[in-house]
C-alpha positions in Angstrom: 110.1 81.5 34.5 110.3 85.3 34.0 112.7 87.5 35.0 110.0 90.1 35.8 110.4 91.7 39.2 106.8 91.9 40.0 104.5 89.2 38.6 101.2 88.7 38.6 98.5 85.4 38.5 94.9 86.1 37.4 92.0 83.6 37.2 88.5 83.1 37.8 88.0 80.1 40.0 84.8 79.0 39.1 84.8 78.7 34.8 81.2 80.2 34.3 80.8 78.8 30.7 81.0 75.2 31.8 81.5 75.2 36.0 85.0 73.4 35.9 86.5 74.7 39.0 90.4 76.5 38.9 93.2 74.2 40.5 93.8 76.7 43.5 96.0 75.0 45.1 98.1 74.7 42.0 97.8 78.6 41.7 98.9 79.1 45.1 102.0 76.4 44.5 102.9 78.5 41.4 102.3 81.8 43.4 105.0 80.9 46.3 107.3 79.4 43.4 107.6 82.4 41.3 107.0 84.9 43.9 103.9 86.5 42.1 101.0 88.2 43.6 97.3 85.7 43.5 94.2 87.8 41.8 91.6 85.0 42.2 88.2 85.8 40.8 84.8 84.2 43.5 82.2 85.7 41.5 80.9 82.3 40.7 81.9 80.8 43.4 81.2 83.3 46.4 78.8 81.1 48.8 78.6 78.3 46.8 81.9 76.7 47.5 83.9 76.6 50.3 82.6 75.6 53.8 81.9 78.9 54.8 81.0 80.3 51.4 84.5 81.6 50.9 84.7 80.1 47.3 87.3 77.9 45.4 90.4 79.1 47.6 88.6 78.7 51.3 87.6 75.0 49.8 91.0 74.0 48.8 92.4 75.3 52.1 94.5 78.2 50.2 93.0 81.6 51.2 95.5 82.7 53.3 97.5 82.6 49.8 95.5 84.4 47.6 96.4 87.8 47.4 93.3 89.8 46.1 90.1 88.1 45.8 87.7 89.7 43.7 83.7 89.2 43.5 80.2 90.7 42.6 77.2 90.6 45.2 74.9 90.0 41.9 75.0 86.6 41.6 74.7 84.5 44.9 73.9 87.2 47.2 71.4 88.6 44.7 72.7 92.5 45.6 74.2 94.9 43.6 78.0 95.8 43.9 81.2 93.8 44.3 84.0 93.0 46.5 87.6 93.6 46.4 89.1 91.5 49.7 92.8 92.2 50.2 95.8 93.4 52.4 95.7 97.0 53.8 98.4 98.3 52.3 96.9 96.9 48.8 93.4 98.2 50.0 95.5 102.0 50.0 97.1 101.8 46.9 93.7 101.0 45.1 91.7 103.9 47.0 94.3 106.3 46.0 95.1 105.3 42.4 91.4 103.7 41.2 89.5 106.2 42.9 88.0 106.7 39.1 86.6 103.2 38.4 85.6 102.6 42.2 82.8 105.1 42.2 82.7 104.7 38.0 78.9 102.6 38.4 75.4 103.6 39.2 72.2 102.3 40.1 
């Protein structure tokens, strides 16, 4: 395990190249082990999985766990854009330091 202060877990949780789905609950597991923030990529999975649509991590029962999840609006909604669903003080830090890349697409 690293000795890191602040760690970090990244995945997509649908595998676009062949559909395998991401072992969330494992993530989540290793997230509470190691103390490490959950970054859990729905674009693939966004309305297609999950009861509600939530994706891979409302399926497996383990949203509440994931820290950031992270989508686009072009694929099951058909819409242009993305989401970035997370805590408020998380939602602050990325208005005031990403202010560049939010606004950094156009139509």
């Amino acid at each position: 395990a690293s000795a890191a202060p602040r760690k970090l877990i990244v995945s997509d949780s649908v595998f676009s190249m062949d559909g395998d789905a991401a072992d969330a609950a494992g993530l989540a597991a290793l997230r509470d082990r190691h103390g490490a923030l959950l970054v859990l990529d729905e674009a693939h999975a966004t309305l297609v999985y999950g009861e509600g649509g939530g994706g891979v991590a409302e399926q497996a029962g383990v949203a509440d766990r994931v820290d950031v999840s992270v989508g686009t609006l072009s694929k099951a909604f058909g819409a242009h854009g993305g989401f970035v669903a997370c805590s408020s003080p998380l939602h602050q830090l990325l208005l005031s330091r990403g202010r560049a890349g939010i606004y950094s697409t156009a139509l």
